[in-house]
C-alpha distance (Angstrom), angle and dihedral (degrees) to the residues before:
residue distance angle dihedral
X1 . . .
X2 4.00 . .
X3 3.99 114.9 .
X4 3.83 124.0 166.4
X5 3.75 137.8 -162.6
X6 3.45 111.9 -143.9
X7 4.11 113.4 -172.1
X8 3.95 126.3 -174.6
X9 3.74 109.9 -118.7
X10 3.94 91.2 -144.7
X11 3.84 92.7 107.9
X12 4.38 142.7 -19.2
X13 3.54 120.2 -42.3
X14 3.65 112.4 -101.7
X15 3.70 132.7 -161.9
X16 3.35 103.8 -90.6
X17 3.95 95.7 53.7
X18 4.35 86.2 44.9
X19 3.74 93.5 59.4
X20 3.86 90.0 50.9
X21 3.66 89.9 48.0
X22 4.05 86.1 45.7
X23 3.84 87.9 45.4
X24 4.08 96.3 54.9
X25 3.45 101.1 36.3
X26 4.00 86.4 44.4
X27 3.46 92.6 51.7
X28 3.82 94.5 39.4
X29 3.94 86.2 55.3
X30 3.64 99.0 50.0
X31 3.17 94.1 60.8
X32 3.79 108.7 40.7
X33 3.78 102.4 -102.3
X34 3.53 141.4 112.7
X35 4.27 133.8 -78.9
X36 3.35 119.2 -151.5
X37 3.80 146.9 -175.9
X38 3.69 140.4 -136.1
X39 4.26 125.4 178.0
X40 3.91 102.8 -144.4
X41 3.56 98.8 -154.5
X42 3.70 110.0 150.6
X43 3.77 86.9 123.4
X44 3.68 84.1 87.7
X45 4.46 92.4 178.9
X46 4.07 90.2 53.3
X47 3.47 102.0 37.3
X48 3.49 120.0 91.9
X49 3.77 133.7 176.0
X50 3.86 93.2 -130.4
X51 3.41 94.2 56.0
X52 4.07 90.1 55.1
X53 3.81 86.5 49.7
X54 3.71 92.6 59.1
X55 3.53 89.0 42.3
X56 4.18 95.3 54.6
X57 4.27 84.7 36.8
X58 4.52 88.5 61.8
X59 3.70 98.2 35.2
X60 3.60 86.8 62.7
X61 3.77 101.6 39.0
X62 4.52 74.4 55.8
X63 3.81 78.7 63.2
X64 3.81 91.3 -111.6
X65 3.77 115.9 156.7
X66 4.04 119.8 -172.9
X67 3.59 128.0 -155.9
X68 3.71 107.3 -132.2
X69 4.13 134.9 8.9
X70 3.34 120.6 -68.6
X71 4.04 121.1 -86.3
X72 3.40 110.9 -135.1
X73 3.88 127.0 -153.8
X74 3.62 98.4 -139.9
X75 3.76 92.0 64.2
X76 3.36 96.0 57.2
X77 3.40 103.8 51.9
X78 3.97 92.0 125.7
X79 3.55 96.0 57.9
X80 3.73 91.4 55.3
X81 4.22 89.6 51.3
X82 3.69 88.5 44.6
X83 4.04 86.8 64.8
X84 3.67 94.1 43.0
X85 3.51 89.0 58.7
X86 3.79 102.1 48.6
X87 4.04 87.6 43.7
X88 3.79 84.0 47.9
X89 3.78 96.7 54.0
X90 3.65 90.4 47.9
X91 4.01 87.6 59.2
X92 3.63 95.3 -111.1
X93 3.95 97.0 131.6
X94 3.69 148.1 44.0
X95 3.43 129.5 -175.3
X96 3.81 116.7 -112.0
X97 4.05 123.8 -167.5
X98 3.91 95.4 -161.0
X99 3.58 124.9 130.4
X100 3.84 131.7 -138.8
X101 3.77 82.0 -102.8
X102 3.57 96.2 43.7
X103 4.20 89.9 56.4
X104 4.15 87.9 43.8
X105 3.71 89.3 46.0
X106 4.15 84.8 53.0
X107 3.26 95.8 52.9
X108 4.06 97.4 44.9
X109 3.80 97.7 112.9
X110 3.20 105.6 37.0
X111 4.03 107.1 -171.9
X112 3.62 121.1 -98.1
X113 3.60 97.9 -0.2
X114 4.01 98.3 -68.2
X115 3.20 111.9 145.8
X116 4.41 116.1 -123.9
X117 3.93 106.4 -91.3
X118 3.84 107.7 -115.5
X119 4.06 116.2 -143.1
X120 3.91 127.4 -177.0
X121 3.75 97.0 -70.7
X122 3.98 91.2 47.4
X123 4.36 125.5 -98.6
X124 3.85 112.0 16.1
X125 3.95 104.6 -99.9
X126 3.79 105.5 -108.2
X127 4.06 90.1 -137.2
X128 3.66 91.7 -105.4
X129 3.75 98.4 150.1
X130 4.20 94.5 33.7
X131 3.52 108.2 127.6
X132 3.88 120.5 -120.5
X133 3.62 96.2 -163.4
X134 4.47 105.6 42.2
X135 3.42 90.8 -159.5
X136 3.97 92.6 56.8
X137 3.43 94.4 56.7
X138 3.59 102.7 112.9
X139 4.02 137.4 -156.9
X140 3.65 122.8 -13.0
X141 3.77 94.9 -152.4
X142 3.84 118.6 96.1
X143 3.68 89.8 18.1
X144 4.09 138.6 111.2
X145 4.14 96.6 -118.1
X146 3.93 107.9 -140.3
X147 4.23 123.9 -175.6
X148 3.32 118.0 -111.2
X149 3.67 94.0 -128.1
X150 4.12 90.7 -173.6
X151 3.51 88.5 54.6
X152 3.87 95.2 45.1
X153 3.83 80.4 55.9
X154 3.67 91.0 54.4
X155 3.71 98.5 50.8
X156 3.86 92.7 48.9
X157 3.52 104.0 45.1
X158 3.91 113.2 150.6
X159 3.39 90.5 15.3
X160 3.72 122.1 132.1
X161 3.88 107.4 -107.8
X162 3.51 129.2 -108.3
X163 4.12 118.5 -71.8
X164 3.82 137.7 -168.5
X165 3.52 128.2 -174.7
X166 3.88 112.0 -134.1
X167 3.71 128.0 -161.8
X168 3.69 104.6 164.4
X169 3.98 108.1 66.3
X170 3.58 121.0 66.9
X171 3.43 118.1 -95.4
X172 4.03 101.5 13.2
X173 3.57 134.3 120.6
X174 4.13 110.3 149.7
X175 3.57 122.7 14.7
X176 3.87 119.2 -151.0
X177 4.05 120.8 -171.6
X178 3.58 105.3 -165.3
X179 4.06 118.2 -126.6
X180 4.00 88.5 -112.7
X181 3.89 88.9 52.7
X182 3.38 96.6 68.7
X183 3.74 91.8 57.2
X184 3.58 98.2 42.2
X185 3.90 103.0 39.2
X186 3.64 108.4 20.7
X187 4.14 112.3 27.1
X188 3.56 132.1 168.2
X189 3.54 103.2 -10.9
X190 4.14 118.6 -168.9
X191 4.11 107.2 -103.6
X192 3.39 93.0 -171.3
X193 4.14 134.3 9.5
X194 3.58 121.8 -130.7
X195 3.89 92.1 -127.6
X196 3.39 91.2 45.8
X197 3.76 114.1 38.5
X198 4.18 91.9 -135.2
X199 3.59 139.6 26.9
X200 4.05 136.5 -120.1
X201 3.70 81.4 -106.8
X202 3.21 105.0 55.7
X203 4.10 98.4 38.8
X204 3.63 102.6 54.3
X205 3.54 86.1 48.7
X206 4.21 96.5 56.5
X207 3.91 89.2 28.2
X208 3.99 94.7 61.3
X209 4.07 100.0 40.0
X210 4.08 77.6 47.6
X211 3.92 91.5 53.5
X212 3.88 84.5 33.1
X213 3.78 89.9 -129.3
X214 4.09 103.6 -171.7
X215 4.10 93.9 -172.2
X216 3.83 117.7 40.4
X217 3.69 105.6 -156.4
X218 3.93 127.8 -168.7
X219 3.50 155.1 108.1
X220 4.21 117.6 -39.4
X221 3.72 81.7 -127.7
X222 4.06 89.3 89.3
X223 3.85 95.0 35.2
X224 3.96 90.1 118.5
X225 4.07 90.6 45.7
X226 4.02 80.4 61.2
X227 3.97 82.3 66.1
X228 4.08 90.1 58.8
X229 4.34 95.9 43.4
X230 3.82 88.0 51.6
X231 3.85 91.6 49.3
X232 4.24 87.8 44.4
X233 3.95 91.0 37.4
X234 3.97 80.2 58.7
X235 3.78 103.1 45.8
X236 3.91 86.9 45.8
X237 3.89 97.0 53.0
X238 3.96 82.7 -117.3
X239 3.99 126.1 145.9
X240 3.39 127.5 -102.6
X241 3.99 120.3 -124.2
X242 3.27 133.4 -153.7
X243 3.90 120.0 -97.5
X244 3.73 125.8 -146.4
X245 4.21 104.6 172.7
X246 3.88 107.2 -170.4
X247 3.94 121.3 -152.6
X248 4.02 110.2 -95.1
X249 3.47 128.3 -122.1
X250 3.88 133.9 -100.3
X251 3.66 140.4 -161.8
X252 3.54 120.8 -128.3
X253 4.07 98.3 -81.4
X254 4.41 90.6 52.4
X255 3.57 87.0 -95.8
X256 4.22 109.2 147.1
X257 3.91 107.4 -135.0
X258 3.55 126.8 -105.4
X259 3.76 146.4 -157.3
X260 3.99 82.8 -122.0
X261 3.81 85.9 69.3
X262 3.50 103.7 76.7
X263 3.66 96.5 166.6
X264 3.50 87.5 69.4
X265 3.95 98.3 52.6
X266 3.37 123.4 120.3
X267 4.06 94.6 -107.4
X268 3.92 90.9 63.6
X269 3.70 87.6 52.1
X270 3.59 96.3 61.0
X271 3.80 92.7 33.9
X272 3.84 86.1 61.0
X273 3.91 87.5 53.4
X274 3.41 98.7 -106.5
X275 4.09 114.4 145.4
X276 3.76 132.7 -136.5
X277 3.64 89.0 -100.3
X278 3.05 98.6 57.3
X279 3.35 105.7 43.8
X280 4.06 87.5 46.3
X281 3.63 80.5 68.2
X282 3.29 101.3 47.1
X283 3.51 93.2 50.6
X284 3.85 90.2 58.6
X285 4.05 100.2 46.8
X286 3.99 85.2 50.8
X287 3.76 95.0 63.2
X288 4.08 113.8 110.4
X289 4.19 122.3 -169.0
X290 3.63 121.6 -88.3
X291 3.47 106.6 -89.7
């Protein structure tokens, strides 16, 4: 067994992220494997090395140990283009030039009162930028990169769809996502951001077949991204991990915890004299169900 934590250095580690970190290196533990880490710091503006520092400095003061040096994102930055380019060949992207506003402003009036269906990455993308002749398409450079989900469709006709095995949530064992799902509830989801050169998506999904991560565990909060890896892990010849997605944790009003709530990072803990122990604990008696 190989899990991974894999924090963004763009501010302290809170809570929420430790007792993912505590969960996958438990786990990994337990059962004789390894725990390893990965800095995901394609956000290149917000990222900052101190911040991954202080990160490293309370993971072990949790009494986490890891098995190998960090992998950073920013060093592999060729590895991500390298896929971009063989999904690109294969006619699986276009570049689009719309703005978050641009996609909202789309889907303003929506017919007959329904509402825009939301997916993983937010509103489904209205196709705006799709190109109706392929070979018009233009450049890739400069661009947002988005998957041409109908044309994914295309090329894997009468395939069996993409499956996960979960162990986290109650209740789960194999997860299916029908062919027609991915057009429906998920879209054309950006692979790669012009400002950034990749994409979350698209990262974690090269960065943990290239740590050869077997169990991929995290928050429930991105159970429905695991429905977009599996689909990339299959159109990049890639493995598929396990997935164990633990319940998140809540303050006292329901409220999940965020990085934005710095009084509740892990730094202030020990500041206040708490000790890894005890905050281990804590961690544990704060957890609430999936919803």
């Amino acid at each position: 067994m190989i899990t991974r934590f894999a924090p963004s250095p763009t501010g302290p580690l809170h809570l929420g992220h430790a007792l993912s970190a505590i969960c996958a290196h438990d786990m990994a533990r337990a059962a004789g494997g390894r725990f390893l880490l990965r800095i995901e710091d394609i956000d290149r503006q917000r990222s900052k090395r101190e911040w991954e520092e202080a990160i490293l400095h309370d993971l072990a003061w949790l009494g986490l140990t890891w098995d190998a040096p960090p992998m950073r994102q920013s060093d592999r930055m060729a590895a991500y283009d390298a896929a971009l380019g063989d999904l690109w060949d294969r006619d699986l992207l276009y570049p689009c030039v719309c703005s978050r506003r641009d996609i909202v402003e789309a889907l303003g009036a929506p017919q007959e009162g329904v509402e825009p269906v939301h997916g993983p990455d937010g509103p489904i993308y209205p196709g705006t930028c799709h190109p109706v002749s392929w070979a018009a398409r233009g450049s890739r450079d400069g661009h947002h990169l988005r998957l041409s989900v109908r044309n994914v469709l295309r090329l894997l006709d009468g395939n069996a769809p993409p499956t996960f095995q979960e162990t986290g949530l109650p209740g789960t064992g194999p997860v299916v996502t029908p062919w027609a799902d991915y057009a429906t509830t998920i879209g054309d989801i950006v692979l790669a951001r012009r400002d950034f050169g990749t994409s979350y998506h698209l990262s974690v999904v090269l960065d943990d077949a290239a740590q050869g991560v077997t169990h991929v565990v995290r928050g429930v909060d991105l159970f429905d991204a695991t429905r977009i890896h599996v689909l990339l892990q299959r159109l990049l010849g890639l493995p598929t991990p396990t997935y164990h997605h633990h319940a998140l944790m809540r303050d006292g009003q329901g409220k999940r915890l965020a990085k934005r709530d710095d009084a509740r990072s892990i730094a202030s803990y020990r500041a206040a004299g708490w000790t890894p122990e005890a905050l281990r604990d804590h961690l544990t008696r704060s957890l609430v169900a999936p919803d």
